[in-house]
Each structure stands twice: as C-alpha cells, then as structure tokens.
C-alpha positions as CSV (number, residue, x, y, z in Angstrom):
1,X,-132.7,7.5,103.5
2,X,-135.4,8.4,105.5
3,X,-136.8,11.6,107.4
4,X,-138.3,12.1,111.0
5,X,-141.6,14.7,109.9
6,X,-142.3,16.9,112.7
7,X,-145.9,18.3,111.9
8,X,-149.5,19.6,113.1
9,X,-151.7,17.3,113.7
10,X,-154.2,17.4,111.3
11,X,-157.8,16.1,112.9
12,X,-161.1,15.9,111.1
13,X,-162.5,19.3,113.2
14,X,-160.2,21.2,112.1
15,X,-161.2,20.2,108.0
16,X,-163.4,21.8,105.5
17,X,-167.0,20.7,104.9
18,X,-166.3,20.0,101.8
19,X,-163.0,19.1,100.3
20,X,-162.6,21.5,97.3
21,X,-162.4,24.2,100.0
22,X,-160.1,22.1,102.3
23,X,-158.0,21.8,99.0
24,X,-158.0,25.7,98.6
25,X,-157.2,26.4,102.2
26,X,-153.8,23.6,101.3
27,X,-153.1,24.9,97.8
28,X,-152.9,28.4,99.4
29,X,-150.5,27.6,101.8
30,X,-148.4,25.4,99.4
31,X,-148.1,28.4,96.9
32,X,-146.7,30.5,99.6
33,X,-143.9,28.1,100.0
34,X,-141.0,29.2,98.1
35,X,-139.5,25.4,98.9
36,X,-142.2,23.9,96.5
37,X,-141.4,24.0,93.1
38,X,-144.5,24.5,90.6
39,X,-147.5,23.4,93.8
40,X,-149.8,23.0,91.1
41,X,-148.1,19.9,89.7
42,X,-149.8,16.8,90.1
43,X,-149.1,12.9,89.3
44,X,-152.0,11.8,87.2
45,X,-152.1,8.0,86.7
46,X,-154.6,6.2,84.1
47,X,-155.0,2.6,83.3
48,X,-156.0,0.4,80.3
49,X,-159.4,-1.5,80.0
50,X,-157.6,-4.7,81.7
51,X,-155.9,-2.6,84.3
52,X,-152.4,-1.7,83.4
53,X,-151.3,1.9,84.8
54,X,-149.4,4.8,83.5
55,X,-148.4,8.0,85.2
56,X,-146.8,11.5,84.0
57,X,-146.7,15.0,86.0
58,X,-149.3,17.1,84.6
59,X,-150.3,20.8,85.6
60,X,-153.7,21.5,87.5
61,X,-155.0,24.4,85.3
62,X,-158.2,25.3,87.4
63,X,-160.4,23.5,90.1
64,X,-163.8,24.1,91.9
65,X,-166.9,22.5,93.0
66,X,-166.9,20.4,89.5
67,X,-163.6,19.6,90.0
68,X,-159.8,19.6,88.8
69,X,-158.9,20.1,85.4
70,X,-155.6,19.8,83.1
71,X,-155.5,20.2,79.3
72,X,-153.9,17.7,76.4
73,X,-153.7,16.1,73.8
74,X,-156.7,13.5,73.7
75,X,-154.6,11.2,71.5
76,X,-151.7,11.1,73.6
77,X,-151.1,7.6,76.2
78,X,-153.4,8.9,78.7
79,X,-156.0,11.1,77.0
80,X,-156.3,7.4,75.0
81,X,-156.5,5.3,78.1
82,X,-159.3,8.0,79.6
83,X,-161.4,7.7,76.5
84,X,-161.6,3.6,77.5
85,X,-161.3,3.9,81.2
86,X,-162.0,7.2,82.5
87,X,-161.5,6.4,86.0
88,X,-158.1,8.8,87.4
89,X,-156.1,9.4,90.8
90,X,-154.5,12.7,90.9
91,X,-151.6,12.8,93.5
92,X,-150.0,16.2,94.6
93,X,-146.7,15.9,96.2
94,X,-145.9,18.4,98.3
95,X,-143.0,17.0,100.2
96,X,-141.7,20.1,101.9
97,X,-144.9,20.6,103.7
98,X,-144.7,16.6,104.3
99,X,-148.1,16.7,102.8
100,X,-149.7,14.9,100.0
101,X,-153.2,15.0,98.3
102,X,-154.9,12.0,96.8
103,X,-158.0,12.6,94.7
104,X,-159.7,9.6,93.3
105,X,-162.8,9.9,90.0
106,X,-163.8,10.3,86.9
107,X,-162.5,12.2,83.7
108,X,-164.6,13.9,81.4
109,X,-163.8,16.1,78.5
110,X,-164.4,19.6,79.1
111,X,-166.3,21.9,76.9
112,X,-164.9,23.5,73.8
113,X,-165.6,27.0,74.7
114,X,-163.8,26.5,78.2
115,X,-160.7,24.6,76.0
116,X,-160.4,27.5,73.7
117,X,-160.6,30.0,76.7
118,X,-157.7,28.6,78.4
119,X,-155.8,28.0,75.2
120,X,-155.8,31.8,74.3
121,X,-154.2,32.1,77.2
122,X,-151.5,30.2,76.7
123,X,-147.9,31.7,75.3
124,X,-147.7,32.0,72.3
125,X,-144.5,29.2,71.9
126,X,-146.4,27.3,74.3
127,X,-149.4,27.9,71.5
128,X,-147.2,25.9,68.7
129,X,-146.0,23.6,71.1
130,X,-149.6,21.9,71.0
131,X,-149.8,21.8,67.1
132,X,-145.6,20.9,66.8
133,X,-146.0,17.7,69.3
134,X,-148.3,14.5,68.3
135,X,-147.7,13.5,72.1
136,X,-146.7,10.3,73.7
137,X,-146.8,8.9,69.2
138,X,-142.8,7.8,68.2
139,X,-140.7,10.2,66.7
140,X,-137.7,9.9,64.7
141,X,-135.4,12.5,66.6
142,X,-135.2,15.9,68.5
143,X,-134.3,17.6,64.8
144,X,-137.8,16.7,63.3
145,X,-139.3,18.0,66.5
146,X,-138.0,21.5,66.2
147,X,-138.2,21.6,62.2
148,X,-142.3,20.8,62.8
149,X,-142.3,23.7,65.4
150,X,-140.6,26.2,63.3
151,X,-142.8,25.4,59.9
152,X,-145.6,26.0,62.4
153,X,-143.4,29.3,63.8
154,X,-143.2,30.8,60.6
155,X,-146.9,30.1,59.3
156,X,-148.2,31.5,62.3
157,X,-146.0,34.8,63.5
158,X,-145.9,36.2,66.6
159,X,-149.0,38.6,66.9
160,X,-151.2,35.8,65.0
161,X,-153.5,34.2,66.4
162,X,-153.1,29.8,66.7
163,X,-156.4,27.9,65.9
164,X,-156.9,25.3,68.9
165,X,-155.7,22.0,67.6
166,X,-158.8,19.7,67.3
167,X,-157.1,16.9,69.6
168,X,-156.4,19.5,72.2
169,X,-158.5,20.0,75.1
170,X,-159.2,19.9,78.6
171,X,-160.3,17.3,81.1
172,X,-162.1,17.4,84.3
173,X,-161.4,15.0,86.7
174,X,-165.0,14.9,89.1
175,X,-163.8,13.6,92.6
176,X,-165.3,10.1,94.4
177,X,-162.6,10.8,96.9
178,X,-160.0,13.2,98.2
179,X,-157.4,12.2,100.8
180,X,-155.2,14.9,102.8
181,X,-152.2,13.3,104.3
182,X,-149.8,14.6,106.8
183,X,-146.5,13.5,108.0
184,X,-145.8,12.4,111.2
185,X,-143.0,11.1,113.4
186,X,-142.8,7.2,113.2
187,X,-144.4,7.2,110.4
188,X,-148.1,7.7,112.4
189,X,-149.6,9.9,109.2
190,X,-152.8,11.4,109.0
191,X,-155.3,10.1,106.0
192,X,-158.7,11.9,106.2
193,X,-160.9,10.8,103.0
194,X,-163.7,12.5,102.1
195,X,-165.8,10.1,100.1
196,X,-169.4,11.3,98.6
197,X,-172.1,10.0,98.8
198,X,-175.2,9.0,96.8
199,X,-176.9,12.6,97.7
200,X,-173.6,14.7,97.0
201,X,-172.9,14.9,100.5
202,X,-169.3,14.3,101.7
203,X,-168.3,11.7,104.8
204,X,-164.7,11.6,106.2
205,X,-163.2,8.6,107.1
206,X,-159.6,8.8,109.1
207,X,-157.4,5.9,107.5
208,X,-154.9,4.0,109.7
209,X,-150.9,4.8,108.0
C-alpha cells in the first residue's frame, strides 16, 4: 500500500515565529477538514525510567504559549510513567492533509484550579466516567465496569454536581521541539523543527526525509 502525496511546499519563510502560532494557523485548517476525524487527537508516547515506551490516543484539551495540555488519571500507565520520566512526544496525525506534527518536552501537572475548570465542563456521564474507571489497573470484566458507573450514577443524579476525583487532572506538556511535516511525492517530505533555545528563543532546522 502506498500513496503518491501531491502537496505545497512548505518552506521555513512561509512559517510562524514561533511554533504555537504555526500550530494554530495548522489546527485551523485541520478542523475545517471534514475528512479528519476528531483533529485534536494526538498520539502521546511515555517511557519508563530504563526507557521502555508506551503510546495511547489522547485528546489535546487546550494549548498556548505554555503549551499543550490533556487531562487523566495520574495513576493510570502513563500519568505513572510521567511522574518518573516526564519527558513526552505528542504526534498529531493528520493523514488527509498528509501532514503530521511532532512536539517533543516535558510534562508537568497542571494546577488544581485549571483541573477543576475543565472538569466542570465535562458531561456529566463523561463526569462519572472519571470516578467509574481506575484506568490502565486490571479489571475483572465489562459487567463490574458498568455496575461501578451506575452506583456512582445513582449517588450522583443528573443536575448534581461530581467532586473532581483526586487522581484526576491535567498535564501540560512544555515543548523543546515542534516538527511540521508535509508530504511529498517520492517520499521528499518537509521536516521544519523549531527547537528553543537557552533564552526562549526558537531556531528552525529543515530535516532531510
């Protein structure tokens, strides 16, 4: 299987100065896509102290100048793995748009206040969900699932309000490096990196395919 991508050019003039904005002036586009399926999900890989990886599809919640941030549980696989080794690569794959973005540094918990925030606005199903699932821990079946979640259903109604779960929050992930890549014909990509530097500045590198 494989695919001829016939693309712009994508040339280090024509980015951002900085790539949060060069992300928003991407995300924008991608969200107008109707071919792209949920544009704000992202790969987010972790590793262990001696280096062995794990990945999942996660949602991107909110990004700026401090960087991208998703919520979860802190005791599931990777909110574990973060807590030992918070270095993190966030991949969006945007195939239709033969387009990906790589973004490469380091997680940090969020503050309570902003994890609360978000989680009022959450649904309210989506509210139980957190409380219902000790995530990524073994579980016996699908039944035990669903009987947790509707204990937690009928204790708190719709209308009620759900306390934050104290293992629940959100992490920000604070970029070293963000890569856009386009698709080309014979595989002849562009990579532009930006990768900061000690002041905060940003320098962009074009990577060979």
């Amino acid at each position: 299987m494989r695919e001829q991508y016939r693309t712009m050019e994508l040339d280090v003039a024509d980015l951002a100065p900085e790539p949060v904005e060069q992300f928003a002036r991407w995300f924008k586009e991608t969200a107008a896509n109707p071919a792209i399926h949920e544009p704000n999900a992202m790969v987010v890989s972790t590793a262990t102290p001696d280096g062995r990886p794990s990945s999942r599809t996660v949602l991107l919640k909110h990004y700026d100048e401090a960087g991208f941030v998703f919520f979860t549980n802190y005791h599931s696989r990777k909110g574990r793995e973060l807590d030992a080794n918070p270095y993190v690569s966030l991949l969006f794959p945007w195939h239709p748009l033969a387009r990906q973005v790589i973004v490469t540094g380091r997680a940090a918990r969020t503050g309570r206040d902003e994890t609360v925030a978000y989680f009022r606005t959450r649904p309210h199903g989506s509210q139980l969900g957190a409380w219902a699932s000790r995530q990524s821990s073994v579980i016996a079946s699908r039944a035990e699932l669903l009987a947790r979640y509707e204990e937690l259903a009928a204790r708190y109604p719709q209308g009620e309000q759900v306390p934050v779960p104290p293992e629940w929050g959100g992490v920000r992930v604070v970029p070293d490096t963000v890569e856009f890549w386009q698709g080309h014909e014979n595989r002849l990509h562009d990579r532009l990196r930006y990768v900061r530097e000690g002041d905060g500045s940003w320098r962009v590198e074009r990577l060979s395919p």
